[in-house]
KELO-517443 format. One record per residue (C-alpha): residue number from 1; residue in one letter; x, z, y. Coordinates in nm, 3 decimals. Layout:
residues N
<site NUM,'a',<X,Z,Y>>
...
This chain:
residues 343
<site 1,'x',<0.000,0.000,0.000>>
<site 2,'x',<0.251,0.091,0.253>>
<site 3,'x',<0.460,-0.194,0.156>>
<site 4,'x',<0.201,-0.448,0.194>>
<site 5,'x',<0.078,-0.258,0.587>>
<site 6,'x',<0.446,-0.288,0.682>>
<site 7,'x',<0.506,-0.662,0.569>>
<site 8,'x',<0.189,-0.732,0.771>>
<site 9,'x',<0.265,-0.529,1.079>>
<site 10,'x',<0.609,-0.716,1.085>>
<site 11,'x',<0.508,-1.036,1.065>>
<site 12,'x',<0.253,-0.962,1.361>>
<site 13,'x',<0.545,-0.869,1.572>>
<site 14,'x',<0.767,-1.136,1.470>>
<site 15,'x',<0.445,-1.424,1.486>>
<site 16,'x',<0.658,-1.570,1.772>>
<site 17,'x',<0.924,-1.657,1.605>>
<site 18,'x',<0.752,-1.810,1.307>>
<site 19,'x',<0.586,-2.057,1.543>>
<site 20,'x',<0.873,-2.293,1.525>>
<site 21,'x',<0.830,-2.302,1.119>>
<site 22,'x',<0.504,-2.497,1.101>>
<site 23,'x',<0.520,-2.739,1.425>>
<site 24,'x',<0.711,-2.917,1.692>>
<site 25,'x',<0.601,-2.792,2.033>>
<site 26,'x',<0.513,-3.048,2.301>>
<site 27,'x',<0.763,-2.900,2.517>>
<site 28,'x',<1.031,-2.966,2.319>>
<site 29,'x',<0.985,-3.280,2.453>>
<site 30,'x',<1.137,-3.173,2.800>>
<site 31,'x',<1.502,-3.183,2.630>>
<site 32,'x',<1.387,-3.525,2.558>>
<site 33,'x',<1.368,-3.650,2.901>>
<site 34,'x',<0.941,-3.551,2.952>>
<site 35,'x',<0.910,-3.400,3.239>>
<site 36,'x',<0.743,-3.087,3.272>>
<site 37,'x',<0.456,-3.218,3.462>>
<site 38,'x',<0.370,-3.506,3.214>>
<site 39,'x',<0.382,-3.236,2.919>>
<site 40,'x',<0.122,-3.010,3.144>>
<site 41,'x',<-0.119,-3.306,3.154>>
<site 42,'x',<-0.106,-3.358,2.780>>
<site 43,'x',<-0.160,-2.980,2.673>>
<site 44,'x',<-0.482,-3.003,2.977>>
<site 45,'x',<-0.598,-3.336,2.759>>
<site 46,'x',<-0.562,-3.097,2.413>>
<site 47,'x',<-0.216,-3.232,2.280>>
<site 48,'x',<0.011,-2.862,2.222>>
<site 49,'x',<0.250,-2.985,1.926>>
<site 50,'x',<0.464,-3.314,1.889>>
<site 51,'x',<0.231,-3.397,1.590>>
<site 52,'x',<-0.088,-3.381,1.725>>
<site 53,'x',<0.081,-3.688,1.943>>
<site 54,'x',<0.135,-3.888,1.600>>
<site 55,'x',<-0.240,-3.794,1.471>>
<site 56,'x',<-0.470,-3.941,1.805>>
<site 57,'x',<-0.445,-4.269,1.863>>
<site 58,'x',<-0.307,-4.442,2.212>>
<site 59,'x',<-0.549,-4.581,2.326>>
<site 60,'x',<-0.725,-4.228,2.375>>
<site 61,'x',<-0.398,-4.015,2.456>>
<site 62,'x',<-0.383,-4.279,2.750>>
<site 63,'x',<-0.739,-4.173,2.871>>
<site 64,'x',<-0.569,-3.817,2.938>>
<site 65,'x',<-0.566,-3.832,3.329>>
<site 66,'x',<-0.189,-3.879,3.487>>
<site 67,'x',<-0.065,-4.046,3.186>>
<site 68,'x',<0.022,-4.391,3.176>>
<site 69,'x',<0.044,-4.633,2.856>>
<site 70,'x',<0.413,-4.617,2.914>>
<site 71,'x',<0.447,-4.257,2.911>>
<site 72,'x',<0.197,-4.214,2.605>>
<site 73,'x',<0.427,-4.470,2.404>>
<site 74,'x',<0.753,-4.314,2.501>>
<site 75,'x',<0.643,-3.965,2.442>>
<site 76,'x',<0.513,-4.056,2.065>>
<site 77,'x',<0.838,-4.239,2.012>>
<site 78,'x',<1.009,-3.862,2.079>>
<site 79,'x',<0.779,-3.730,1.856>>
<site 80,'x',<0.823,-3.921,1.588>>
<site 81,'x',<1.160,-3.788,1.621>>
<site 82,'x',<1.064,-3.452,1.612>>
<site 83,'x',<0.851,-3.445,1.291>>
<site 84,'x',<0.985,-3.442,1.003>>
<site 85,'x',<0.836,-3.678,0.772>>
<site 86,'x',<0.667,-3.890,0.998>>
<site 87,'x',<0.770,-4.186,0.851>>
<site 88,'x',<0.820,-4.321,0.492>>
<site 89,'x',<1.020,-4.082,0.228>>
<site 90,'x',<0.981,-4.073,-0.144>>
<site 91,'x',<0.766,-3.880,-0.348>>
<site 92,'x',<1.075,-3.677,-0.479>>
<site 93,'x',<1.060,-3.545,-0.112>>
<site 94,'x',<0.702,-3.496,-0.064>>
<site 95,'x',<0.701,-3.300,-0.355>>
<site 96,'x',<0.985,-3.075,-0.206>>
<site 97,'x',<0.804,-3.092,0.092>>
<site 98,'x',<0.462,-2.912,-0.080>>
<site 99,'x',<0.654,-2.651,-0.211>>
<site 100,'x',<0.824,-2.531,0.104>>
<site 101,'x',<0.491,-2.554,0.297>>
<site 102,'x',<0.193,-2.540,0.121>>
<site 103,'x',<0.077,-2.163,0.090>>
<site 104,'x',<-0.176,-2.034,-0.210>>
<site 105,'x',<-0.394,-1.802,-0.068>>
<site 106,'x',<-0.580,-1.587,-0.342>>
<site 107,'x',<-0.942,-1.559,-0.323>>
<site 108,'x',<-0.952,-1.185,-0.500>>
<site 109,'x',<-1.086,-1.276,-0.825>>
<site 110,'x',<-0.831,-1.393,-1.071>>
<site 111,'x',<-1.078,-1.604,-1.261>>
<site 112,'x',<-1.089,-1.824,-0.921>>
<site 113,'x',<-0.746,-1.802,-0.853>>
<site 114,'x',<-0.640,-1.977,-1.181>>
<site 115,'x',<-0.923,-2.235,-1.141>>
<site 116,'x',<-0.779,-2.336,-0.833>>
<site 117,'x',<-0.409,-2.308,-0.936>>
<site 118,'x',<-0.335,-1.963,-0.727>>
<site 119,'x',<-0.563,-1.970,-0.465>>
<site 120,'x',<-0.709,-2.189,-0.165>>
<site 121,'x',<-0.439,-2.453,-0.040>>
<site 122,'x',<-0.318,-2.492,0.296>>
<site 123,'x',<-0.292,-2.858,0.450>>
<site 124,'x',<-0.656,-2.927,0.277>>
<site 125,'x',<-1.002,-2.917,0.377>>
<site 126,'x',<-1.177,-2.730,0.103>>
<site 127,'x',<-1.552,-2.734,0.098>>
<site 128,'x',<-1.735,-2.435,-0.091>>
<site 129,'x',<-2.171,-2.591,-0.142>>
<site 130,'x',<-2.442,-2.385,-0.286>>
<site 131,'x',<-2.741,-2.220,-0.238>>
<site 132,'x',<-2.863,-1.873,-0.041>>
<site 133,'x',<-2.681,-1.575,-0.181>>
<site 134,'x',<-2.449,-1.727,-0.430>>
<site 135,'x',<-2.108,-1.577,-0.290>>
<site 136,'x',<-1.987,-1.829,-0.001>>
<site 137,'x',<-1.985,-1.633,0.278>>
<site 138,'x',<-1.852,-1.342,0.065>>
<site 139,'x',<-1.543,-1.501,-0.043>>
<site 140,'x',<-1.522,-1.637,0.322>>
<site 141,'x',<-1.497,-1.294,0.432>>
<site 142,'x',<-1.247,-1.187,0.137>>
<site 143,'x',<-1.034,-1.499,0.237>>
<site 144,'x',<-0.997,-1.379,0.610>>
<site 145,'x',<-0.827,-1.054,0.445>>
<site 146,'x',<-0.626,-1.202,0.216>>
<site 147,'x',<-0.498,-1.426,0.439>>
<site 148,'x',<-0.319,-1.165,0.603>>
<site 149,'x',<-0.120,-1.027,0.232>>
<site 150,'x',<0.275,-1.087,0.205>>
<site 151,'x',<0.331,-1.428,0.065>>
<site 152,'x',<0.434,-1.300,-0.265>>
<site 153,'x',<0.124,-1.106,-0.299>>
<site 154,'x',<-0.097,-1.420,-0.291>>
<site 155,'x',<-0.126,-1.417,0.093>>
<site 156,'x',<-0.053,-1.629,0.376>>
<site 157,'x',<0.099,-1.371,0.618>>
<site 158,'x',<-0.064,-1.475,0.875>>
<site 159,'x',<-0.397,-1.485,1.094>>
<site 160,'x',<-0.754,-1.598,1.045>>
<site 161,'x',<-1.018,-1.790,1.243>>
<site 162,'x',<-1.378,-1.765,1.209>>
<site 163,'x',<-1.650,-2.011,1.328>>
<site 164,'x',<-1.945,-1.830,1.258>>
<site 165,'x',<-2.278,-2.124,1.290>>
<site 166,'x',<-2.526,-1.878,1.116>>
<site 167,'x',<-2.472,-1.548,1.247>>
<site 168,'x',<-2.291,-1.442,0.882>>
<site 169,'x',<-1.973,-1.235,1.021>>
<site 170,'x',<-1.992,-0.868,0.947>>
<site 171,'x',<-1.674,-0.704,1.073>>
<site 172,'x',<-1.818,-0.448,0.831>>
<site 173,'x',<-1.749,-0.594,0.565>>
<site 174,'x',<-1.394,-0.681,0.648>>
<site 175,'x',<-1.292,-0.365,0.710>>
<site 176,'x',<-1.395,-0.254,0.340>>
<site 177,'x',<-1.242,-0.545,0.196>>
<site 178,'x',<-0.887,-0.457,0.395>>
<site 179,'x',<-0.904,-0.090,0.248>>
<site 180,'x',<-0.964,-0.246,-0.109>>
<site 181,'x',<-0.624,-0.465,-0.068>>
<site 182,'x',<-0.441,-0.157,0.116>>
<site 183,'x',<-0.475,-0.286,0.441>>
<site 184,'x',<-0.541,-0.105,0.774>>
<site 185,'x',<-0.899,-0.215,0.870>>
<site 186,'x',<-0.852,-0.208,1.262>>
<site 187,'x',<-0.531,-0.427,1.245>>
<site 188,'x',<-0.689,-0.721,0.968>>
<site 189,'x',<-0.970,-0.721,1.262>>
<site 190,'x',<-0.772,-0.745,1.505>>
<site 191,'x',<-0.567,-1.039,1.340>>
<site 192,'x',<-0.903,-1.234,1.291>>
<site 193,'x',<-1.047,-1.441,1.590>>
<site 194,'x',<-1.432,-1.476,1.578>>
<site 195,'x',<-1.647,-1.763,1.794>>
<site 196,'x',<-2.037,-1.793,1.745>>
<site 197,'x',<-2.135,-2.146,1.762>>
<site 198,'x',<-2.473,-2.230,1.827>>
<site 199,'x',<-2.458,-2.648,1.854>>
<site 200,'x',<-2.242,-2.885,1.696>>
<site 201,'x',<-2.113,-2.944,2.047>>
<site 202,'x',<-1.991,-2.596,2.067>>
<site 203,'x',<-1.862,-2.594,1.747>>
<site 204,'x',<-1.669,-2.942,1.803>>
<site 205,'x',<-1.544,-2.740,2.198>>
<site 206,'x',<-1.433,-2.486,1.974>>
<site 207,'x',<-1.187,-2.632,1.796>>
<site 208,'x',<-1.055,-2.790,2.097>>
<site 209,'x',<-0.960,-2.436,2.262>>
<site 210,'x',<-0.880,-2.287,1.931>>
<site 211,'x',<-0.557,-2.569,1.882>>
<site 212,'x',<-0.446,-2.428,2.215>>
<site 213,'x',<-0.504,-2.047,2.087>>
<site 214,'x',<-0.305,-2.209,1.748>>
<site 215,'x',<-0.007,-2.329,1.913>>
<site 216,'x',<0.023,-2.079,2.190>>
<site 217,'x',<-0.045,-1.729,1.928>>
<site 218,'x',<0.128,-1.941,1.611>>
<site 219,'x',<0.106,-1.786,1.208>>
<site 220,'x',<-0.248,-1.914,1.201>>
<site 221,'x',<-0.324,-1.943,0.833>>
<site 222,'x',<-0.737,-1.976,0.766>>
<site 223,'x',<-0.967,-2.138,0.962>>
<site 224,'x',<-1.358,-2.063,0.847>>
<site 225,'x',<-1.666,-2.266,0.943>>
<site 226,'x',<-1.983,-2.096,0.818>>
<site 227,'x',<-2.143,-2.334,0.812>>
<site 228,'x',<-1.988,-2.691,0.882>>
<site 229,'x',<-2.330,-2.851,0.866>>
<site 230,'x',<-2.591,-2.587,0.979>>
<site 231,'x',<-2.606,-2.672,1.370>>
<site 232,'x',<-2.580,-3.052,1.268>>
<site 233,'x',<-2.920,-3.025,1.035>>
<site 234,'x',<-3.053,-2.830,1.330>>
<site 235,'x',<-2.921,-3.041,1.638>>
<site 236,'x',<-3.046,-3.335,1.505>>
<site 237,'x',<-3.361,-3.415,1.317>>
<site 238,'x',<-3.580,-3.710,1.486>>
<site 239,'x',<-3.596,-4.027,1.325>>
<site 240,'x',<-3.333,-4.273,1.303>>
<site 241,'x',<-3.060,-4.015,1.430>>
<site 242,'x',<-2.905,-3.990,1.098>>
<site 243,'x',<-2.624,-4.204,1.180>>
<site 244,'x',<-2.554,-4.053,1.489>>
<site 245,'x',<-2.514,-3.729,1.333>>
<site 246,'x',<-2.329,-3.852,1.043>>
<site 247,'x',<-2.077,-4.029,1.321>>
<site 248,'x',<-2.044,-3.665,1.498>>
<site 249,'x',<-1.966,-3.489,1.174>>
<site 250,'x',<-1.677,-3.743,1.080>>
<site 251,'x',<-1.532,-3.664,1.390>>
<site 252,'x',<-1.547,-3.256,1.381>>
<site 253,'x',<-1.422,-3.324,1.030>>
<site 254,'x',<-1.134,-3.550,1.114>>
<site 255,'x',<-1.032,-3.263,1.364>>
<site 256,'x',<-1.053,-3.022,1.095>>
<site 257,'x',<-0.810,-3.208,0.865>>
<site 258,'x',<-0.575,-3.251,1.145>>
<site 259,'x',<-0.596,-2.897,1.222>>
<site 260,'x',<-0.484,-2.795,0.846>>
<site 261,'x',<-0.191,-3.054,0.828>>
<site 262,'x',<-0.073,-2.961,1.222>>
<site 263,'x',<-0.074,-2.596,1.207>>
<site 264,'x',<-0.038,-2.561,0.817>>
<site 265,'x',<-0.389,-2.371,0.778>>
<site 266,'x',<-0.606,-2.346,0.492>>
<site 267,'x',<-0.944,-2.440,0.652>>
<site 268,'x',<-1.210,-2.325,0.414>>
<site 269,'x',<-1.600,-2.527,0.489>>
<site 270,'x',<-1.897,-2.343,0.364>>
<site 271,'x',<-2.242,-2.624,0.316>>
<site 272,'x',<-2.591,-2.623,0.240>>
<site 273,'x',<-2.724,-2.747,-0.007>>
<site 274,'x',<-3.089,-2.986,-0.014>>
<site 275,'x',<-3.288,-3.051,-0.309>>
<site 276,'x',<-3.245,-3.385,-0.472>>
<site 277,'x',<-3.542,-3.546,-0.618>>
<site 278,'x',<-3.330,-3.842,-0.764>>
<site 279,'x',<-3.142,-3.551,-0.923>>
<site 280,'x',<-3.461,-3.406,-1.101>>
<site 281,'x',<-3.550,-3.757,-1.215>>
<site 282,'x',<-3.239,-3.758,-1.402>>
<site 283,'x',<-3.329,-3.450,-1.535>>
<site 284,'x',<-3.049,-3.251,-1.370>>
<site 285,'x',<-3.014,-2.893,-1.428>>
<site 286,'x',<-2.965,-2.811,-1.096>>
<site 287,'x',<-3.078,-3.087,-0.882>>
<site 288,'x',<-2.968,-2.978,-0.534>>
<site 289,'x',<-2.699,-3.192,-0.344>>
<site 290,'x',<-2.447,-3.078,-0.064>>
<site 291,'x',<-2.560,-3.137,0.273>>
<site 292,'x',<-2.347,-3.434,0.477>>
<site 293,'x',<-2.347,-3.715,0.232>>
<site 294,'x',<-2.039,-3.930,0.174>>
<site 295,'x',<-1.893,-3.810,0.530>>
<site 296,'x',<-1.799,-3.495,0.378>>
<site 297,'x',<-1.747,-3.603,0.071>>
<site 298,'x',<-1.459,-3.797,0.148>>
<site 299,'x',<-1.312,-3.547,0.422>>
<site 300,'x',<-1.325,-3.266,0.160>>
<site 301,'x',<-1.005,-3.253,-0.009>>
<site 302,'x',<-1.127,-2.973,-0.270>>
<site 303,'x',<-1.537,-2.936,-0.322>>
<site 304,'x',<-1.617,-2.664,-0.471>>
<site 305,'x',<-2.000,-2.557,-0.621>>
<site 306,'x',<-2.108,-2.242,-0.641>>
<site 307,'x',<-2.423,-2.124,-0.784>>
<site 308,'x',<-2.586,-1.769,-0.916>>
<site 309,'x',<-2.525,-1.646,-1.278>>
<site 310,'x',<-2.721,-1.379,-1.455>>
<site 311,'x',<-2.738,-1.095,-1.262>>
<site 312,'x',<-2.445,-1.034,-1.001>>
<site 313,'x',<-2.296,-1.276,-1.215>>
<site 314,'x',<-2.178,-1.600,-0.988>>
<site 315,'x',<-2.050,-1.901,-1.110>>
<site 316,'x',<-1.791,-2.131,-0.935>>
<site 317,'x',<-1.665,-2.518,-1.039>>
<site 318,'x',<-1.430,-2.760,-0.939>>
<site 319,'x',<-1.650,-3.081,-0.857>>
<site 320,'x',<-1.368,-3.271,-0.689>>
<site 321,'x',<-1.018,-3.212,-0.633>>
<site 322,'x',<-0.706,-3.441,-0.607>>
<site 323,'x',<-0.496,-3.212,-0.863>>
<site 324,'x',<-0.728,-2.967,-0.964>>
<site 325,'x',<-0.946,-3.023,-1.314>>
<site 326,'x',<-1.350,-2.999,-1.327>>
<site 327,'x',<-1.385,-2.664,-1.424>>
<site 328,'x',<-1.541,-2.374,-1.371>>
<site 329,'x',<-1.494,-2.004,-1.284>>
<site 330,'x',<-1.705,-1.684,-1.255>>
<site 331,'x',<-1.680,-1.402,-0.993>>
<site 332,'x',<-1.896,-1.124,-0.848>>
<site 333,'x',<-1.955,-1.001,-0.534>>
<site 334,'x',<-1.929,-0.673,-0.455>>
<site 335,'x',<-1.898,-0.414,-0.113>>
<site 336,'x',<-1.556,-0.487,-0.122>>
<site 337,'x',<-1.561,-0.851,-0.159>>
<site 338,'x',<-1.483,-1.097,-0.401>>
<site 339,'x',<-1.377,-0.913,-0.749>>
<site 340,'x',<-1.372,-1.025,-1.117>>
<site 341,'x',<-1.733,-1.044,-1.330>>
<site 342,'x',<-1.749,-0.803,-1.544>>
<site 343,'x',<-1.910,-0.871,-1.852>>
């Protein structure tokens, strides 16, 4: 316990430091020959690290007021410079690459953890569907603590964000979750930023000001949205606006990926689910379908159903995943989070 309160309380105080570990700050590109004023207006149009440059395209980094299509082009030749990796390299190297940067955070059930090879993966977008009361927002919640755990004890060692779109965070509960993992409650709080969204609009602001909280505060290492799709389904439901809200997710969910891969954060979607009449036609045992269609669908890098066992029994499978097999898991929820079933 101590152990574990002192490797967090030193990585706090050393979070600084650490920054230069997952990104390339913008103003390194002042040793570069950017002037100081040029990197001002980028960090005012949302650009904080040297990658961010090499993920938006030109054409919009121009429209960022004071900067020229001269200035965008040199300053993304710098940063292409400054990243490592940003061009071609073998697959020897992006191998090498995953295992110095990708981080395994554990859920708190081992059952879970081995289903997704040691926990919830940094650099991905990993979507968690299901119905009311079958353990998302739980495991969110356990997440956001053990997020904060020494790296060798299945943590990230770092800091949490939580986008809250259904009025689900209960600092409550994360304070009985920290004493479970022999944490001190008031400092796992305090390392966990919370923002109630009430539109898609203000969830899409959101993540604009929380990649400058990112890149200015550094040792970010979760980002939650619970849930991605609840003030889409609620923001837009006339006729014939499907595609606009389809073409509004994509975008949050494009900023969401680039998010994970910039700042190295494990950012962890919970999703409604709808009932699917082709599904009970096909006489599906569970005919219910994630909200959000093929969008998310193909911005999910892991998608993960859950559904309720017998009992306080809950059940969780692998439905797609780049590396992971289709399998399945079981868990319970309990005051203190996330545990084991026990049969």
């Amino acid at each position: 316990m101590a152990a574990a309160e002192a490797a967090l309380e030193a990585h706090v105080q050393e979070e600084a430091g650490a920054a230069d570990d997952d990104f390339e700050s913008i103003d390194k590109l002042q040793q570069l020959g950017i002037s100081a004023a040029d990197i001002k207006k980028a960090k005012e149009g949302g650009i904080h690290t040297a990658q961010a440059l090499l993920m938006v395209p030109k054409r919009h980094l121009a429209e960022i007021k004071g900067l020229s299509e001269a200035k965008v082009d040199k300053m993304v030749e710098l940063a292409r410079k400054l990243v490592p990796g940003a061009g071609w390299r073998t697959g020897t190297e992006a191998l090498q690459a995953r295992a110095r940067e990708v981080i395994k955070i554990k859920t708190g059930a081992t059952a879970v953890d081995e289903l997704l090879g040691g926990g919830v993966e940094t650099k991905s977008l990993t979507e968690m569907f299901g119905e009311w009361r079958c353990g998302k927002t739980m495991l969110a919640h356990t997440l956001c603590v053990t997020t904060q755990l020494p790296q060798e004890e299945g943590g990230g060692a770092g800091k949490a964000a939580f986008i809250d779109t259904e009025g689900t965070f209960r600092p409550e509960i994360i304070k009985d979750i920290a004493e479970r993992f022999g944490l001190d409650p008031e400092a796992v709080l305090s390392n966990i930023v919370v923002a109630r969204a009430h539109t898609s609009e203000h969830q899409a602001d959101l993540l604009i000001s929380l990649t400058a909280l990112m890149a200015e505060e550094a040792c970010f290492r979760l980002l939650v949205v619970d849930s991605i799709t609840a003030p889409f389904r609620t923001d837009y439901t006339g006729r014939g606006e499907l595609a606009e809200r389809q073409q509004k997710l994509n975008a949050v969910l494009a900023k969401l990926k680039k998010i994970s891969e910039e700042f190295n954060v494990a950012v962890v979607m919970t999703n409604q689910v709808v009932s699917d009449p082709g599904g009970g036609a096909m006489f599906v045992s569970d005919p219910k379908k994630p909200v959000g269609g093929h969008v998310m669908a193909h911005a999910s890098t892991t998608r993960l159903s859950l559904r309720k066992g017998k009992g306080d029994q809950r059940l969780i499978k692998v439905v797609a995943s780049p590396c992971l097999a289709e399998a399945e898991a079981s868990f319970q929820c309990s005051g203190q989070g996330v545990t084991d079933h026990k049969d």
